[in-house]
CHARMM-style PDB file with segment names, atoms N, HN, CA, C and O in Angstrom:
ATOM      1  N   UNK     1     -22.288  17.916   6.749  1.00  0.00      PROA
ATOM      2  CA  UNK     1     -22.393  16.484   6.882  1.00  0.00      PROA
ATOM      3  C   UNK     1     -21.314  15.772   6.074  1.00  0.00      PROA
ATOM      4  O   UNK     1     -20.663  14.868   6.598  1.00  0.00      PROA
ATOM      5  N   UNK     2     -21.074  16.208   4.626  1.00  0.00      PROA
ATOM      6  HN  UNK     2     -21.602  16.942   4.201  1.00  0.00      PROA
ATOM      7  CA  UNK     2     -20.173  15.385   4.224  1.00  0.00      PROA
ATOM      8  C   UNK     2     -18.801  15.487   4.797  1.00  0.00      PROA
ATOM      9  O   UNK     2     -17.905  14.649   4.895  1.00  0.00      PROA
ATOM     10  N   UNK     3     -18.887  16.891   5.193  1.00  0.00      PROA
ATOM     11  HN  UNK     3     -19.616  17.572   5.114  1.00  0.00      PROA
ATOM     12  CA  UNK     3     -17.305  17.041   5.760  1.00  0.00      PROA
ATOM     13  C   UNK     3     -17.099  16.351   7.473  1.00  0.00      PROA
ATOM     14  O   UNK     3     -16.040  16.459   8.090  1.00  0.00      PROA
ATOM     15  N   UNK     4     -17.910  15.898   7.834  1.00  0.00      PROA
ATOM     16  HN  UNK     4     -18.771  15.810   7.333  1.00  0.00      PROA
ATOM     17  CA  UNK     4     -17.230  14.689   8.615  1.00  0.00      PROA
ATOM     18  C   UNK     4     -16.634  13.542   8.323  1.00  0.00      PROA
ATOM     19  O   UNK     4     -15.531  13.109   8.658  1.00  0.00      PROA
ATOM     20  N   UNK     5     -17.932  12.850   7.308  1.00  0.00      PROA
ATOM     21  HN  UNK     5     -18.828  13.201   7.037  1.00  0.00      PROA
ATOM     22  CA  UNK     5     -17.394  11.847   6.379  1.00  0.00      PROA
ATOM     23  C   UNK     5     -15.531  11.970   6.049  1.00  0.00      PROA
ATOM     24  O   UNK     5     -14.621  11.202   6.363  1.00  0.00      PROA
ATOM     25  N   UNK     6     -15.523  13.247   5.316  1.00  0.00      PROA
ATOM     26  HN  UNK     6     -16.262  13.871   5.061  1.00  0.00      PROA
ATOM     27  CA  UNK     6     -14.186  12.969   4.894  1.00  0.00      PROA
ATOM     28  C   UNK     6     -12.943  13.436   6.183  1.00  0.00      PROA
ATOM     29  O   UNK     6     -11.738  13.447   5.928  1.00  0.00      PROA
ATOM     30  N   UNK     7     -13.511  13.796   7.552  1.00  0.00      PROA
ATOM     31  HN  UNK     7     -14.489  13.788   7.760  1.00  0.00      PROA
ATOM     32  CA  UNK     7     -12.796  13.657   8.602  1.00  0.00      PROA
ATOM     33  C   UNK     7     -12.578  12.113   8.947  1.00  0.00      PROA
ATOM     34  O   UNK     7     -11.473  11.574   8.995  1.00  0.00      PROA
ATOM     35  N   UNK     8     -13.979  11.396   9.215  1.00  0.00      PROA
ATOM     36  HN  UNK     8     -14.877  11.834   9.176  1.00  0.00      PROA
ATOM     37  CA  UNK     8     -13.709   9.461   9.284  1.00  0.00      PROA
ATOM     38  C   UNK     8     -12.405   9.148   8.274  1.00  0.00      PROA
ATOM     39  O   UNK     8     -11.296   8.766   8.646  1.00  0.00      PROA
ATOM     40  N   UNK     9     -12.934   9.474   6.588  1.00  0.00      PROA
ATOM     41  HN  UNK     9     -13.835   9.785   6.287  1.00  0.00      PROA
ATOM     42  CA  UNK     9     -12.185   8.580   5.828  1.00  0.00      PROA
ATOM     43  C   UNK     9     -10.388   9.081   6.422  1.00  0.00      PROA
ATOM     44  O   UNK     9      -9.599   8.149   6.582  1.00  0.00      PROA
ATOM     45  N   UNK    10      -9.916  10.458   6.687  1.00  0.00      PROA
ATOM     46  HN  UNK    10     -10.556  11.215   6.557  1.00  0.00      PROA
ATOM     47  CA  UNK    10      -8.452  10.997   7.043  1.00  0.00      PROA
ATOM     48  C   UNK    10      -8.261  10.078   7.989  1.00  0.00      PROA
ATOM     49  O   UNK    10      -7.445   9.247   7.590  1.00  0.00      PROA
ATOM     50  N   UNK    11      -8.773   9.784   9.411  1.00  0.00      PROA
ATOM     51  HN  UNK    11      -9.436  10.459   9.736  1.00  0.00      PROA
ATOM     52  CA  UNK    11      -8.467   9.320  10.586  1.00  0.00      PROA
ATOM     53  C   UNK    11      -7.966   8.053  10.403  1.00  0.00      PROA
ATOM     54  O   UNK    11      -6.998   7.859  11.138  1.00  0.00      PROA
ATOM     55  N   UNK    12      -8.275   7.032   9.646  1.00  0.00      PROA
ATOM     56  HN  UNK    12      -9.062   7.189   9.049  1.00  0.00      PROA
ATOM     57  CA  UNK    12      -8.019   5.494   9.195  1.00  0.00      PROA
ATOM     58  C   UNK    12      -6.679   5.783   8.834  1.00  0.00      PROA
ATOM     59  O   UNK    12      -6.775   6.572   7.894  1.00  0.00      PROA
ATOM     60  N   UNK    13      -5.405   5.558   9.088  1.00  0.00      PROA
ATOM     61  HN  UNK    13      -5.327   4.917   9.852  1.00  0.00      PROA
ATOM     62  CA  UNK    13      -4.051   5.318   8.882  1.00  0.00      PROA
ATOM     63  C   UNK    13      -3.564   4.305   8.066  1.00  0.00      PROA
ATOM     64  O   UNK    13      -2.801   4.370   7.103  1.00  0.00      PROA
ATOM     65  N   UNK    14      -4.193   3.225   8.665  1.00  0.00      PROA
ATOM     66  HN  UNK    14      -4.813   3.172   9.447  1.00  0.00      PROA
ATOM     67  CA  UNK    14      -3.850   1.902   8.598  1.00  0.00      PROA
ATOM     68  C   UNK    14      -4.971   0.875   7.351  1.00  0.00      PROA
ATOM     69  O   UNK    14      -6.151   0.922   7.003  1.00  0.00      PROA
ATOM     70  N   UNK    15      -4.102   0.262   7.113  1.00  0.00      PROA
ATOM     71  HN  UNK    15      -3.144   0.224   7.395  1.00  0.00      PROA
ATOM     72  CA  UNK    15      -5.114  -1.120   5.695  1.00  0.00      PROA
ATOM     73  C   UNK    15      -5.517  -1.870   6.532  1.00  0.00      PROA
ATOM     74  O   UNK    15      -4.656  -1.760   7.405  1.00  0.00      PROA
ATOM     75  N   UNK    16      -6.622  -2.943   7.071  1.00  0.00      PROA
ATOM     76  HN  UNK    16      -7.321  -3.033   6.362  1.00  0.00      PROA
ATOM     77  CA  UNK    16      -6.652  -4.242   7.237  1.00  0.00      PROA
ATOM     78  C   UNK    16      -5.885  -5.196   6.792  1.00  0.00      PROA
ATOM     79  O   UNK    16      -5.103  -4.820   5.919  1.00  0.00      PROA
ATOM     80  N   UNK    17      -5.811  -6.655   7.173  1.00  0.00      PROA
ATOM     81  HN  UNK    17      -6.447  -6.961   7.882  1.00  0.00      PROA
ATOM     82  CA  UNK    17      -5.477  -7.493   6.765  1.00  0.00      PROA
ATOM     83  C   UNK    17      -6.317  -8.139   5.257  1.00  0.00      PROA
ATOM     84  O   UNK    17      -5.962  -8.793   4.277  1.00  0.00      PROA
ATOM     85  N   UNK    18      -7.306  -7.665   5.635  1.00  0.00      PROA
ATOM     86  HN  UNK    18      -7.595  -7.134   6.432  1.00  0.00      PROA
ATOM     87  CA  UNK    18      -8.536  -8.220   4.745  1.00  0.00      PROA
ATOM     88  C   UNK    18      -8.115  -7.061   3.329  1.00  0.00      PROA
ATOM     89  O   UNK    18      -7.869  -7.554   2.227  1.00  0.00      PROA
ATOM     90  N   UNK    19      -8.074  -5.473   3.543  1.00  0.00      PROA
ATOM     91  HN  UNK    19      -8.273  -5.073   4.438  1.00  0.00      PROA
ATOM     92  CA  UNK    19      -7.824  -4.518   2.635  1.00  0.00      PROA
ATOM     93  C   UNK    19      -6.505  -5.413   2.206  1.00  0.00      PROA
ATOM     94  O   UNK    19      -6.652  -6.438   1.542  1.00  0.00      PROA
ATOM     95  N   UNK    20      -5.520  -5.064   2.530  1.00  0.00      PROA
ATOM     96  HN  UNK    20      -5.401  -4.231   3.070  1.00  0.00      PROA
ATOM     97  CA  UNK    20      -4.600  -5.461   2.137  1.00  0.00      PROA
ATOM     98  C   UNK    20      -4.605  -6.956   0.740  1.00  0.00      PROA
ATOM     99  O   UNK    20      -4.188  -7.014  -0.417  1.00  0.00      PROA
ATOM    100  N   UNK    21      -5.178  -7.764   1.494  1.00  0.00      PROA
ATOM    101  HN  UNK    21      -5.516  -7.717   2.434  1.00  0.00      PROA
ATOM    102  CA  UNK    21      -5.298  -9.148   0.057  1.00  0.00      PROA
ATOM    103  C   UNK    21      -6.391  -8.426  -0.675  1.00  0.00      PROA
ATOM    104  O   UNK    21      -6.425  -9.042  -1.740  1.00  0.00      PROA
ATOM    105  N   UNK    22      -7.391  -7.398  -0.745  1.00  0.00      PROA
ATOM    106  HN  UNK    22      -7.363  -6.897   0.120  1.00  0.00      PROA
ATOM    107  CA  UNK    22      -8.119  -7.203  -1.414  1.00  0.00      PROA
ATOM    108  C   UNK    22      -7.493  -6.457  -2.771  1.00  0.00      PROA
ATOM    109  O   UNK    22      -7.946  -6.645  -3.900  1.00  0.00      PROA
ATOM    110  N   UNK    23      -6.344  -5.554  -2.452  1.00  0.00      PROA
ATOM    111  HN  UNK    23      -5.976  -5.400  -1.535  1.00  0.00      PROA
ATOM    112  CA  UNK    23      -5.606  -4.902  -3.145  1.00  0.00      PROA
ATOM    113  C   UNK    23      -4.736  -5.848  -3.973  1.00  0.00      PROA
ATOM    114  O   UNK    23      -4.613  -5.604  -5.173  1.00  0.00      PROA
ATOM    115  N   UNK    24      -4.022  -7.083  -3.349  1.00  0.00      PROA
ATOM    116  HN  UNK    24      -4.122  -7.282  -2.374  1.00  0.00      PROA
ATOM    117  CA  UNK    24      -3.700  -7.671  -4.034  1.00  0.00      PROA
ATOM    118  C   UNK    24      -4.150  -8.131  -5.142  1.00  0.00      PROA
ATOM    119  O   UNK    24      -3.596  -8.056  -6.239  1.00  0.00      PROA
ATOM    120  N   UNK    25      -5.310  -8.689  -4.851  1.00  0.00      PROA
ATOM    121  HN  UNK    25      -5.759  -8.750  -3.960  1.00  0.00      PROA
ATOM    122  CA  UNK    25      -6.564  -9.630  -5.721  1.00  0.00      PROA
ATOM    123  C   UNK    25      -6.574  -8.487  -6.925  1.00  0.00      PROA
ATOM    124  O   UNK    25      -7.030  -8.876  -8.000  1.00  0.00      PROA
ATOM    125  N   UNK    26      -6.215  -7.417  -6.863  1.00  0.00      PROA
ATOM    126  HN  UNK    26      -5.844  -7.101  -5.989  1.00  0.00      PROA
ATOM    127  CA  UNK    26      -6.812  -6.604  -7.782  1.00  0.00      PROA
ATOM    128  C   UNK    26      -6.291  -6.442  -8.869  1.00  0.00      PROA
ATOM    129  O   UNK    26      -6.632  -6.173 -10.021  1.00  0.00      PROA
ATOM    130  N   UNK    27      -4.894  -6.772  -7.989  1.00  0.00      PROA
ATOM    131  HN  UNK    27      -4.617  -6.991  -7.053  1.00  0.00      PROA
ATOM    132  CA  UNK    27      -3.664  -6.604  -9.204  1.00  0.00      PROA
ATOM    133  C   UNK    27      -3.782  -6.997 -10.455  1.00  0.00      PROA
ATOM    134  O   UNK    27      -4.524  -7.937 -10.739  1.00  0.00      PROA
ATOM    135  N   UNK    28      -3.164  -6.424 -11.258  1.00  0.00      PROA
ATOM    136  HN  UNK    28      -2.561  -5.660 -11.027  1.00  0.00      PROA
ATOM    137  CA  UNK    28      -3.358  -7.174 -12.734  1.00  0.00      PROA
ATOM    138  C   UNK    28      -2.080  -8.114 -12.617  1.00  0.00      PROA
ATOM    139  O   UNK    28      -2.149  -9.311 -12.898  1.00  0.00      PROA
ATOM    140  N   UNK    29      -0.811  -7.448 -12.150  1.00  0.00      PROA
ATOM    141  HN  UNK    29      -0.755  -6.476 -11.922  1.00  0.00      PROA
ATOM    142  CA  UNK    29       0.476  -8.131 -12.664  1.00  0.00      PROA
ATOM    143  C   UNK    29       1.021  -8.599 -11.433  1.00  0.00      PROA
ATOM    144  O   UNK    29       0.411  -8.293 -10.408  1.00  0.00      PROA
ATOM    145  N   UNK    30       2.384  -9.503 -11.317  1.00  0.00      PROA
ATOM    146  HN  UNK    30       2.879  -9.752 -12.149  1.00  0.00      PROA
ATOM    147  CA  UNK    30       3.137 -10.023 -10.144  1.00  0.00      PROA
ATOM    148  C   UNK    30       3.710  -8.690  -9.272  1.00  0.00      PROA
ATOM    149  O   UNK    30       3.599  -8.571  -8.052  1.00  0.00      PROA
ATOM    150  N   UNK    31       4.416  -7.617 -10.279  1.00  0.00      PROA
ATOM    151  HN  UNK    31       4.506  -7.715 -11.270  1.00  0.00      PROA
ATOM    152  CA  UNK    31       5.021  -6.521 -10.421  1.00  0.00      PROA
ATOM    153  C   UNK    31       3.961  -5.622  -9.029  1.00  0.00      PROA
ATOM    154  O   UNK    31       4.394  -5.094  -8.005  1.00  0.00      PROA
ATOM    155  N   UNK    32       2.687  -5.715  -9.448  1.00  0.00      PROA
ATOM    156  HN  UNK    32       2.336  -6.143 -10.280  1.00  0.00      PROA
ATOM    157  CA  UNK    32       2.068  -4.978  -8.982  1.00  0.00      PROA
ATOM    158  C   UNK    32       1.918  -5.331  -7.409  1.00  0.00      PROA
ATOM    159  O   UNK    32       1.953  -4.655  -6.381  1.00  0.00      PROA
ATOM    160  N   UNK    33       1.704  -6.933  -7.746  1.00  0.00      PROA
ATOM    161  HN  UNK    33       1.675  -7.482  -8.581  1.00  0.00      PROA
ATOM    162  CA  UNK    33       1.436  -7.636  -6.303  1.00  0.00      PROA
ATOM    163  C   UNK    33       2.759  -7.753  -5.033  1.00  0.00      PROA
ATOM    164  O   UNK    33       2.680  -7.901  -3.813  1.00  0.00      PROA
ATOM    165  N   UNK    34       3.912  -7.616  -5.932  1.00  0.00      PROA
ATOM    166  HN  UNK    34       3.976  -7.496  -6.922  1.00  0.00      PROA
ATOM    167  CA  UNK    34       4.710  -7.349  -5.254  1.00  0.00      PROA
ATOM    168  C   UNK    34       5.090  -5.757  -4.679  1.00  0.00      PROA
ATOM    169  O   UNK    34       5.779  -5.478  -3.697  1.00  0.00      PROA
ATOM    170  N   UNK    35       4.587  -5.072  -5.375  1.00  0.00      PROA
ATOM    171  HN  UNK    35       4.027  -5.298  -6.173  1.00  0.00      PROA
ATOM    172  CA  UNK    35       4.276  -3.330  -4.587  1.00  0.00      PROA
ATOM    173  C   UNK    35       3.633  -3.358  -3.822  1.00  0.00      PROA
ATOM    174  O   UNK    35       3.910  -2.805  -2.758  1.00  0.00      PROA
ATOM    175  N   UNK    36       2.612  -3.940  -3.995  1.00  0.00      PROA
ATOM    176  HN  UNK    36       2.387  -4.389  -4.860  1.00  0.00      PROA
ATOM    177  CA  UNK    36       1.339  -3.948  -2.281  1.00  0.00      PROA
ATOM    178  C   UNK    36       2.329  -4.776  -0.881  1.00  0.00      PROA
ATOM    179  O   UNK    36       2.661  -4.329   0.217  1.00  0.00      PROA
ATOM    180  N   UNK    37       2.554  -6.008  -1.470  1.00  0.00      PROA
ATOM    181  HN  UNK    37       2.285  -6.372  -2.362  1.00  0.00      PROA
ATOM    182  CA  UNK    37       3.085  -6.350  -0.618  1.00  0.00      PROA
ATOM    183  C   UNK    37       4.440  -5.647   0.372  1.00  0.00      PROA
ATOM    184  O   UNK    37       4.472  -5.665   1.602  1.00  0.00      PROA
ATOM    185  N   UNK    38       5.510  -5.041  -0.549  1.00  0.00      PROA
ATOM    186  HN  UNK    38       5.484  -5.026  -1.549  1.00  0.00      PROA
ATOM    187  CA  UNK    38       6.395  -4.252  -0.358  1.00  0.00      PROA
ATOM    188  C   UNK    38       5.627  -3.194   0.875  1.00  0.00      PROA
ATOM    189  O   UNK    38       5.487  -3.221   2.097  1.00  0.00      PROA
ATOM    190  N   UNK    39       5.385  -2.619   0.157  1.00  0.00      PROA
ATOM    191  HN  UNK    39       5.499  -2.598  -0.836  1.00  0.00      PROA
ATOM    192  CA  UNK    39       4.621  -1.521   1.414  1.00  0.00      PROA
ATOM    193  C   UNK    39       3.764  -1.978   2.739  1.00  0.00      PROA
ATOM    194  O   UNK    39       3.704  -1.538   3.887  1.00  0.00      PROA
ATOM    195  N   UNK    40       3.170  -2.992   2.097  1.00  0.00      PROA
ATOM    196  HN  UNK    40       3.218  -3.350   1.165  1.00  0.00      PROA
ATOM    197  CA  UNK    40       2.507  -3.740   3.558  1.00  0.00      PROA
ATOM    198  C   UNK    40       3.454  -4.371   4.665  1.00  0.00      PROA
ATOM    199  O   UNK    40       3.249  -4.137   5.856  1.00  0.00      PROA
ATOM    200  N   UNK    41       4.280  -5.011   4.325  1.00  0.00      PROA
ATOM    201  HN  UNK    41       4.446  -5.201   3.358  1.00  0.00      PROA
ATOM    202  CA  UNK    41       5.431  -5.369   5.033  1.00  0.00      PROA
ATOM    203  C   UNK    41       6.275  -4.527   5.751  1.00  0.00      PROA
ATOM    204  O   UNK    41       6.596  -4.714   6.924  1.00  0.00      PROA
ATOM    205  N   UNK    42       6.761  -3.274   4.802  1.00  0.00      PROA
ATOM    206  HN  UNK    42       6.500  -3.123   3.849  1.00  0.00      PROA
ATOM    207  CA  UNK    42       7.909  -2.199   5.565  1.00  0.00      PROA
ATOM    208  C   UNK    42       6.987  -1.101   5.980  1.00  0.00      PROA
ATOM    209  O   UNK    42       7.433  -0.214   6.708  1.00  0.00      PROA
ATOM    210  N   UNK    43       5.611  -1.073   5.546  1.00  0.00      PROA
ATOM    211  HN  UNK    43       5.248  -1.793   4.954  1.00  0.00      PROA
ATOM    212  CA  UNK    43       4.936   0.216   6.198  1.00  0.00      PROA
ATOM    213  C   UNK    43       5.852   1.578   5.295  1.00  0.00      PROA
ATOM    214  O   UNK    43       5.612   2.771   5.480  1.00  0.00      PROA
ATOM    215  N   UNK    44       6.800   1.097   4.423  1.00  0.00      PROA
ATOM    216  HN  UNK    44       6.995   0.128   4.273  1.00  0.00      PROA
ATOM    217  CA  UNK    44       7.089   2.525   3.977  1.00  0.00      PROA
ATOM    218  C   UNK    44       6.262   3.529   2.661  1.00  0.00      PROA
ATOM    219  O   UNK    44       5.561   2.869   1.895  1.00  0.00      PROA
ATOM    220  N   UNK    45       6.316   4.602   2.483  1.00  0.00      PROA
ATOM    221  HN  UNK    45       6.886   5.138   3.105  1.00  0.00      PROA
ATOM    222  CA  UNK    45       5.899   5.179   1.431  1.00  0.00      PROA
ATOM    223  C   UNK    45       5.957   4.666  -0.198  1.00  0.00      PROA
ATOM    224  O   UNK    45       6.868   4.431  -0.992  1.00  0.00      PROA
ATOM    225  N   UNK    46       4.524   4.626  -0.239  1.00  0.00      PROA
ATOM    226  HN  UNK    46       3.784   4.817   0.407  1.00  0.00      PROA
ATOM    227  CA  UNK    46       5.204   4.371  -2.162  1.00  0.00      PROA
ATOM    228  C   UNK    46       6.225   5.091  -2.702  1.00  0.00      PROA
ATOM    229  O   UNK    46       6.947   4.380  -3.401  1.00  0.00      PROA
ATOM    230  N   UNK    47       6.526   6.111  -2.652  1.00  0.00      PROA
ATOM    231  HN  UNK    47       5.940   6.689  -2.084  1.00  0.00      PROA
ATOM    232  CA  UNK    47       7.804   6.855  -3.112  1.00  0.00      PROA
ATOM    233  C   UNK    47       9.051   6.586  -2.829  1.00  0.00      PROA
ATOM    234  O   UNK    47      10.076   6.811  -3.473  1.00  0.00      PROA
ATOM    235  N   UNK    48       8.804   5.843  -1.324  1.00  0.00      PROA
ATOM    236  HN  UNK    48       7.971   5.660  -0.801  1.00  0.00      PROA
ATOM    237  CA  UNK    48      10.190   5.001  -0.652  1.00  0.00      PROA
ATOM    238  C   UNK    48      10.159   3.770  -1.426  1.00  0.00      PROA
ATOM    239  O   UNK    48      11.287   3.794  -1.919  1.00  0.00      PROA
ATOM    240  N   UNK    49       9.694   2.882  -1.784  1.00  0.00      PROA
ATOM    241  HN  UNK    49       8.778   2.863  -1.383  1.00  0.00      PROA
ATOM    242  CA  UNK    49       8.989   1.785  -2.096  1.00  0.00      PROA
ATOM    243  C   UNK    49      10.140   2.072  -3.637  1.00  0.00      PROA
ATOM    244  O   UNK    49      11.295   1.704  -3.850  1.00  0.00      PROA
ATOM    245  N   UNK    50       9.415   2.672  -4.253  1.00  0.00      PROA
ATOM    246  HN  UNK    50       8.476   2.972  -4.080  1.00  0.00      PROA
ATOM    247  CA  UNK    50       9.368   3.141  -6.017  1.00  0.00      PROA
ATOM    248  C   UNK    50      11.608   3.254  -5.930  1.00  0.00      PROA
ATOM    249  O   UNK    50      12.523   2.695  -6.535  1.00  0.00      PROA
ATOM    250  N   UNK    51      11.528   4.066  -5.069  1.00  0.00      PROA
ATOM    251  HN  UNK    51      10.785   4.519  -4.578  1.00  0.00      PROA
ATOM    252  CA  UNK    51      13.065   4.423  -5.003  1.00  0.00      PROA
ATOM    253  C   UNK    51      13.950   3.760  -5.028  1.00  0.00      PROA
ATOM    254  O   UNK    51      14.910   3.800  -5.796  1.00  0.00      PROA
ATOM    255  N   UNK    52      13.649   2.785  -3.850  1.00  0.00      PROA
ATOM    256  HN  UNK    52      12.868   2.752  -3.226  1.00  0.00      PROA
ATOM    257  CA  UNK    52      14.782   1.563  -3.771  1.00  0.00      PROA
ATOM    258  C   UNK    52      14.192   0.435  -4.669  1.00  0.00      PROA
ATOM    259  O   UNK    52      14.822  -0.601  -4.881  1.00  0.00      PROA
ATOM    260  N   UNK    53      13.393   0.592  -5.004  1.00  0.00      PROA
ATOM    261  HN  UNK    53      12.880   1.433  -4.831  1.00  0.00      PROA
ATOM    262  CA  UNK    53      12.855  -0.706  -6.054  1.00  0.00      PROA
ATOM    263  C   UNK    53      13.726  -0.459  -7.391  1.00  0.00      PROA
ATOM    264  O   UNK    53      14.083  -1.419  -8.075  1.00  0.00      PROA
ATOM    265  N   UNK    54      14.108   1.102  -7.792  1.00  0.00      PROA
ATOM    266  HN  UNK    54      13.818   1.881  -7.237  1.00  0.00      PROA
ATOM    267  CA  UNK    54      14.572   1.771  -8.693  1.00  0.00      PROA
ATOM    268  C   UNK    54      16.210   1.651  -8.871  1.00  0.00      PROA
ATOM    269  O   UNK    54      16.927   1.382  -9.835  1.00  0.00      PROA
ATOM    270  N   UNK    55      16.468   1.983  -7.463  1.00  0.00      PROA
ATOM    271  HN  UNK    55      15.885   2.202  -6.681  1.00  0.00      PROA
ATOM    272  CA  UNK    55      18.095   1.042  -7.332  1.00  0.00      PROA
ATOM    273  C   UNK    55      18.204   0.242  -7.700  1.00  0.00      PROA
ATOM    274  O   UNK    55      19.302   0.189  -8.253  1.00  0.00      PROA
ATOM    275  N   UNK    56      17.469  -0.947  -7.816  1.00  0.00      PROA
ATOM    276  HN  UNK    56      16.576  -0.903  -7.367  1.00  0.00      PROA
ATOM    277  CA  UNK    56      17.794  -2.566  -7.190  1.00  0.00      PROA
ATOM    278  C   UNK    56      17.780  -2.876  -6.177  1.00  0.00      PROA
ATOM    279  O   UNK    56      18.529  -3.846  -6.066  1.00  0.00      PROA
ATOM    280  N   UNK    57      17.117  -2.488  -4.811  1.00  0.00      PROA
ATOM    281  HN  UNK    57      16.508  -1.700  -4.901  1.00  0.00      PROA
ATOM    282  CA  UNK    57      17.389  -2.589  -3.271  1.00  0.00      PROA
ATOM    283  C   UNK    57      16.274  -3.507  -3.444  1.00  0.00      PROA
ATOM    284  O   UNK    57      15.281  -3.298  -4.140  1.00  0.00      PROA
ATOM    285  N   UNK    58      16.622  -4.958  -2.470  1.00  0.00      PROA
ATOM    286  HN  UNK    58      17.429  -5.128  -1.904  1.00  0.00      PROA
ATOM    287  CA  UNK    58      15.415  -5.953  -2.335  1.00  0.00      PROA
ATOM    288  C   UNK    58      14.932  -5.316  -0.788  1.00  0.00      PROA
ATOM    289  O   UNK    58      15.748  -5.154   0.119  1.00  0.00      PROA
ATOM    290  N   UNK    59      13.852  -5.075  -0.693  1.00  0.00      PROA
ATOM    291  HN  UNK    59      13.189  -5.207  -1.429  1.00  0.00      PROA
ATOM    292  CA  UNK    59      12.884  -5.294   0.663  1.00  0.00      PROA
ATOM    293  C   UNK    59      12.666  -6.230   1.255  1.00  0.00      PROA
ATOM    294  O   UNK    59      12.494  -6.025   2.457  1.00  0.00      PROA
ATOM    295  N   UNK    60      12.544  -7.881   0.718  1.00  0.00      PROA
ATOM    296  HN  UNK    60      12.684  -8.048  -0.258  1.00  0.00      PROA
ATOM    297  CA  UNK    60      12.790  -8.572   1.452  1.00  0.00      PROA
ATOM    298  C   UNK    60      13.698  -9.569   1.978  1.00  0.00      PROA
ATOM    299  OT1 UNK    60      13.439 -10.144   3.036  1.00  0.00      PROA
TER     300      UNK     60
END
């Protein structure tokens, strides 16, 4: 039984719109709020995200 459960939770790909500001809200810092956003926007990996943030590359 539980191991369906954690088949549901794999299948979900995607944040809501609603997830998404919820994550924000959570943030402690701007820094942070601007990582959620980053990724919500380009759909790319936090590690992609972290990288070019690490350059200096603006995302938006």
């Amino acid at each position: 039984m539980n191991n369906n459960k954690n088949k549901e939770i794999r299948k979900k790909k995607y944040l809501t719109d609603d997830e998404i500001e919820n994550l924000k809200a959570a943030c402690e810092t701007e820094e942070e709020r601007s990582i959620v956003r980053d990724l919500s926007d380009t759909g790319m990996r936090l590690d992609e995200v972290l990288k070019k943030r690490a350059r200096g590359e603006v995302l938006r």
